[in-house]
N, C-alpha and C positions, 0 to 999 in steps of 0.2 A: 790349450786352445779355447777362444773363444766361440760360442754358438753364432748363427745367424738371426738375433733376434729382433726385430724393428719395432719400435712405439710404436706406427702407425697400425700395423696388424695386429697389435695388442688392442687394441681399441675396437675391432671389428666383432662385427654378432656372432659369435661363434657358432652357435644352434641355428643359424641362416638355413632354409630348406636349399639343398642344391639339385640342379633336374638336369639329366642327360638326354641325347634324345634315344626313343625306343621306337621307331622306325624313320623313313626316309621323309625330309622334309623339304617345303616349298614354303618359296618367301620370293619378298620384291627384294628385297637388300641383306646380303649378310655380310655382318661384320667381324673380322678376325682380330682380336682384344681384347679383352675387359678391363681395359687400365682406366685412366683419363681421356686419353684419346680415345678408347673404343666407345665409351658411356658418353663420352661429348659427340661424338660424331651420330650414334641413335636418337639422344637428346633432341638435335638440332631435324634431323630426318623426321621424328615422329612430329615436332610444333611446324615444321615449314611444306611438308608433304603430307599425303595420305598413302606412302607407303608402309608395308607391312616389314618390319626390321627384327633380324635373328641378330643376337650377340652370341658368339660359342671363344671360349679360353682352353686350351689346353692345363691350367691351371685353374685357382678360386680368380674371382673376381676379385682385382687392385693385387697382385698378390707378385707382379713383376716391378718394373721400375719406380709404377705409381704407390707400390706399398715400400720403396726400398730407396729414400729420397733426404734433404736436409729439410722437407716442407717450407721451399723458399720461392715464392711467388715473387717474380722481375717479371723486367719486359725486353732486358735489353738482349741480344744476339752477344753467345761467346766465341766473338772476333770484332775484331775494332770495324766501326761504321765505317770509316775511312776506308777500308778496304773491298765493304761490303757494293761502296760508291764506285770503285774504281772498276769491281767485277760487275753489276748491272747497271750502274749509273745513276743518278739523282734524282731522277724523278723517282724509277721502280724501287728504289732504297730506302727515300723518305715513307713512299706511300707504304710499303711493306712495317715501317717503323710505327708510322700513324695507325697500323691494322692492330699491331699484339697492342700498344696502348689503349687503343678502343677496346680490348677483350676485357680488360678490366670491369665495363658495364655488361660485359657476356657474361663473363662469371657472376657479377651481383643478381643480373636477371635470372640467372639457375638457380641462386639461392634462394631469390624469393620466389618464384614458381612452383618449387620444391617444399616453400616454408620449412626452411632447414632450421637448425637452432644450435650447429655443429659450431665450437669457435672458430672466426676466421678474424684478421684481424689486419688493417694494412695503417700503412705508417711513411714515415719519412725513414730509409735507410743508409745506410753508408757502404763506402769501398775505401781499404787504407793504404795508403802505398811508400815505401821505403825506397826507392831508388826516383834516378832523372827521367830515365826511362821508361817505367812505368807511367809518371806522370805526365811525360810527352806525347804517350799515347792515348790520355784521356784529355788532353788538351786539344786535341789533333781532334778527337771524335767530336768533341764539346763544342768549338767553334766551326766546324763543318753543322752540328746538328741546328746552331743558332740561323746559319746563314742558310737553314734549310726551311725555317721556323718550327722547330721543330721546341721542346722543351730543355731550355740548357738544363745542366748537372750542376755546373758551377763550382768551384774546386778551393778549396783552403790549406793554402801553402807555410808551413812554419818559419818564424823569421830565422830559427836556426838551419832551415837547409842551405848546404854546401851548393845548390846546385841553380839558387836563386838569379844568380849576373849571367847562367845560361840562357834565360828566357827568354826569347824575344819579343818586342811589342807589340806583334799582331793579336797576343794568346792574352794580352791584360784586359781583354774586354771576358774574360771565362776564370780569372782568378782571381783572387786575394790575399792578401800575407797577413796573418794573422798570429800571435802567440804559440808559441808549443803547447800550451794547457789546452787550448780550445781543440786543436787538434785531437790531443789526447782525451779529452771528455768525450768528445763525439763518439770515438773509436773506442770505449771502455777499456781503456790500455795506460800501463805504467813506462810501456818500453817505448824509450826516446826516437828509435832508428824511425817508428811509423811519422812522417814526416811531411806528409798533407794528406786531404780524405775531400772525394768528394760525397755526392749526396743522391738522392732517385728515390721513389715513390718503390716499396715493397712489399711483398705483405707476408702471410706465415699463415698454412692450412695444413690440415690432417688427409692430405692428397684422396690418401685410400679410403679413408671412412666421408668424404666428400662422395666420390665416386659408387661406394655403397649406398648412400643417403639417394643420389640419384635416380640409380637402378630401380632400389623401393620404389621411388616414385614413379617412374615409368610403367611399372609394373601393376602400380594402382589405376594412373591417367589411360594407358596405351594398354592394357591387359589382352584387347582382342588382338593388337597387330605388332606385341613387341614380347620376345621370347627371351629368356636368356640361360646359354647353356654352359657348361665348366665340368671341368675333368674332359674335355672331349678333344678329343689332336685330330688336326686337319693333318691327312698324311701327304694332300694334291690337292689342286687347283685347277680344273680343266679350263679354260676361256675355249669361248664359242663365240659365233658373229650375232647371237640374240643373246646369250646366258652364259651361267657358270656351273660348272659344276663340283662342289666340296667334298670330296671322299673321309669320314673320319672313322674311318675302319668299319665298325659294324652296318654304319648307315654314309648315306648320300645325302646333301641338302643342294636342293637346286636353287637358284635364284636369275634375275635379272644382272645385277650386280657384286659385284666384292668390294670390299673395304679394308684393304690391310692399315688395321694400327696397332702395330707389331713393334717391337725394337728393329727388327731385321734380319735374327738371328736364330728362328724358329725351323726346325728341320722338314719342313715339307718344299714340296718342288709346285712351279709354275706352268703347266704348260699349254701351247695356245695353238690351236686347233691350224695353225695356216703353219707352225713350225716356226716362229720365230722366238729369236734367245731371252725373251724376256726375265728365265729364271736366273741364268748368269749372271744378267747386266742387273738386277733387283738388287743380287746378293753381293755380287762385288760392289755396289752403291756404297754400302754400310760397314761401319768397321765397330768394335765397338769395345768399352772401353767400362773395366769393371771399379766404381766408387764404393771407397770405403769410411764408416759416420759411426762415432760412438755419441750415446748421450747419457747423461744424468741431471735428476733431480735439483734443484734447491727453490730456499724459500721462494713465495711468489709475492716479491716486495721488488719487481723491477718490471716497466711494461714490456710489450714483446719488440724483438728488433729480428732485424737481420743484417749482419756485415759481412765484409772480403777481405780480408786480411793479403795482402801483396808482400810477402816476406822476400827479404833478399838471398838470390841465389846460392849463397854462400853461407847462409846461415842457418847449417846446422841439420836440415833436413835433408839430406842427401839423396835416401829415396824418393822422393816426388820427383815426377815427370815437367810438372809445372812447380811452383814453388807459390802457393795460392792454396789458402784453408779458407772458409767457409761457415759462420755460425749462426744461428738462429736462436730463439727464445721465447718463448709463447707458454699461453696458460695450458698445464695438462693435468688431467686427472688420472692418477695414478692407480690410485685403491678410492673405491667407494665412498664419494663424498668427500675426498683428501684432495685436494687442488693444490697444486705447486706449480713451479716454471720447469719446462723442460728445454734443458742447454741440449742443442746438438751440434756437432763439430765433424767437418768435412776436409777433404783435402787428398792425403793418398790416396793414390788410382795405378791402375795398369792399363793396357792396351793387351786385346787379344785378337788373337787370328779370325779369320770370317768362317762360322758355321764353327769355331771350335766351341767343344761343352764347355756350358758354364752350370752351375747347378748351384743352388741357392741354398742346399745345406752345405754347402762345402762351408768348413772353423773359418773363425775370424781369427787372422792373423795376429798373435801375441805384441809384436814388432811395430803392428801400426796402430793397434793401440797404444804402448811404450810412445810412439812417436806423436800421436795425437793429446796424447796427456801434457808432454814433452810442451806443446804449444800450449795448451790450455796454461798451465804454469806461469811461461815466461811471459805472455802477451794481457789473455783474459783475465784470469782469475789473480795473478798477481803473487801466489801463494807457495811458494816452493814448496813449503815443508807440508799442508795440507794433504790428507790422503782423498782423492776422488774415488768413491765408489759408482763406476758405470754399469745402472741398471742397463742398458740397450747398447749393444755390438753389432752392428749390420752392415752388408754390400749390398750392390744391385751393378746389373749391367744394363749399362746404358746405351743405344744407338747413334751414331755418329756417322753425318752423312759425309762425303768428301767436300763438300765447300761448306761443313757446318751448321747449313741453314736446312728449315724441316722441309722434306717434300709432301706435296698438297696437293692432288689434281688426278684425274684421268690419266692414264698409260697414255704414252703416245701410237703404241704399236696398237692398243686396244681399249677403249672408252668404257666398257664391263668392268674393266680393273680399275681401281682407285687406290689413291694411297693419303695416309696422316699420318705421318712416320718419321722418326729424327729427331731423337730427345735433345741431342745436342748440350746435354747437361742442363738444359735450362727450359723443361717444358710444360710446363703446366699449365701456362697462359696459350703458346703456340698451339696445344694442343686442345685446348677449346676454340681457339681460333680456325683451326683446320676441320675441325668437326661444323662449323657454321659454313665454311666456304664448302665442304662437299656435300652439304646439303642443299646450297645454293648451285653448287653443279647438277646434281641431279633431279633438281626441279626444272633444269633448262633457263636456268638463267644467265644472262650474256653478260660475261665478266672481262674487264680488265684484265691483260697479264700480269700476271705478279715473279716476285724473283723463287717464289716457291712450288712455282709450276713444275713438273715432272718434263724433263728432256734429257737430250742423248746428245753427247756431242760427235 
């Protein structure tokens, strides 16, 4: 078996000082995280308020989903806009759409506030799709997002698709027929079946050493009113009609506020002083859904990408839940002063129970490496006979709300409680996004609803 070992926590300070707390603490806001979400949402608290912000992790800082990822910066929501229009409707769907594209200038503004000098790096990306069906689904989103003004994708179809006299004339204003080679260049692919690709702005970061890079600095700017604590387990969560209260075994930290940006899947309880279920309906919210990414090495003679690979049902991978691999490429420094590209490759996943353990030593499965290779071969690399040695083996589990979209807002039952939560597989933009908008709550700022707001049906 394989270990759990991730580039991105390769990358982190290892001699980092870590601080616990050594008696009972008081604060305006504590935050339950130290991923992406939890360090964006302090970030955004300590530049837009003068409250005083504790961060506490039951583990290291970035060392859950944000250190256990394919480091693939999108924007889009994984489920078609189409449906996302149908469940809140057009206006909440465009504007929610328009919010994670605008985070794009969130994150650069972190970067420079931070003068970071960590590689980030964004680009024109692709998505490649082998069936009709697939492609009608991103027709469907494409010309919904045009007539929403939103940024088409714009989609390039091979004149060898079988599936070309399906189309109808509405969707010729979102595509093109174009050669199989063009196709195929875009998508760095030898195999014929990928048979159009569209395109979106993506980018490719070291998630968890961003998120350290952060910290540092908050810690330098905000030293009087920003703590950050690890190794420490919230075992409860009292809500009150003025505060909260955090039990983490040895000690108490009280505050005004909470912030869960959690996966959802962390074993402490909720409860709220008037008695109502709020820890139930928290935990049943979330389901969640553990990914697994091997990467390795090679020359760094290609710039960085990220693509989606939409392989057909039928083809070969039987395991997968979806039938959708995932790969990125960016500059990594390996050994001291050695720079090369690190390929990473996504795709097998499970689904697991709510509150079941999941533990992040647990091997990396023999099989989904065998299966991840398996792709790499016949699609990217092109190479059958080539032996790939995969320095990095890794999962993470991920939080998965029931309608997919993150939740961001005050409790309805109680406004003390907050949430940024719902990786949704796709969160690293959402989740600096949700770290601005609950800073923008708790400044008292009157906001628009959004489709990310916390409710109960």
């Amino acid at each position: 078996m394989k270990i759990n070992k991730s580039p991105w926590l390769h990358q982190l300070d290892k001699d980092r000082k870590i601080i616990k707390p050594d008696k009972d603490v008081e604060t305006d806001v504590v935050v339950i995280g130290a991923g992406i979400a939890g360090i964006s949402t302090a970030f955004f608290l300590l530049k837009n308020t003068d409250k005083c912000v504790v961060v506490v992790d039951k583990f290291r800082l970035a060392h859950g989903a944000t250190g256990h990822n394919a480091g693939q910066v999108v924007t889009y929501f994984e489920r078609p806009f189409h449906s996302i229009v149908k469940e809140f409707g057009e206006k909440k769907s465009a504007d929610a759409q328009r919010s994670i594209e605008a985070t794009w200038d969130d994150l650069s503004d972190m970067y420079t506030e931070a003068n970071l000098s960590i590689p980030f790096a964004r680009f024109m990306g692709y998505d490649g799709y082998t069936t009709y069906s697939q492609v009608l689904e991103n027709l469907k989103d494409d010309l919904l997002r045009k007539r929403l003004g939103l940024p088409s994708h714009g989609t390039l179809i091979s004149e060898h698709a079988t599936f070309i006299d399906k189309l109808t004339p509405e969707y010729s204003e979102v595509y093109q027929i174009v050669g199989q080679s063009e196709v195929s260049r875009l998508l760095e692919t030898e195999d014929p079946s990928f048979v159009a690709v569209s395109k979106e702005q993506k980018g490719v970061i070291n998630s968890a050493l961003f998120t350290q890079e952060i910290a540092l600095y908050l810690g330098k700017q905000f030293g009087d009113r920003f703590t950050l604590y690890e190794d420490t387990t919230v075992n409860k969560a009292v809500l009150r009609s003025d505060s909260v209260i955090l039990d983490t075994c040895n000690h108490e930290i009280r505050a005004e506020k909470v912030v869960l940006c959690t996966n959802g899947f962390e074993n402490f309880s909720i409860f709220d002083a008037r008695g109502l279920e709020i820890d139930s309906r928290f935990h049943e919210e979330v389901t969640g859904i553990v990914a697994r990414m091997s990467g390795y090495l090679e020359k760094m003679n290609k710039q960085p990408t990220a693509i989606s690979y939409y392989v057909e049902p039928e083809d070969g991978f039987a395991n997968m839940e979806d039938p959708y691999f995932y790969l990125t490429r960016r500059m990594y420094e390996y050994e001291k002063g050695q720079e090369h590209n690190l390929i990473c490759v996504g795709g097998p996943q499970h689904s697991i129970a709510d509150r079941e353990e999941y533990l992040y030593e647990f091997d990396y499965p023999e099989e989904v490496l065998k299966e991840i290779d398996e792709f790499v071969k016949k699609v990217y690399d092109a190479d059958p006979n080539r032996k790939i040695e995969y320095q990095f083996t890794w999962h993470g589990l991920m939080g998965y709300t029931s309608n997919m979209i993150r939740i961001v807002g005050a409790e309805p039952e109680n406004p003390n409680l907050l949430y940024n939560l719902g990786c949704n597989g796709v969160g690293i933009l959402p989740s600096i996004f949700g770290g601005k908008r609950i800073s923008q709550i708790i400044r008292g700022d009157k906001l628009e609803p959004m489709i990310f707001d916390p409710k109960y049906d």
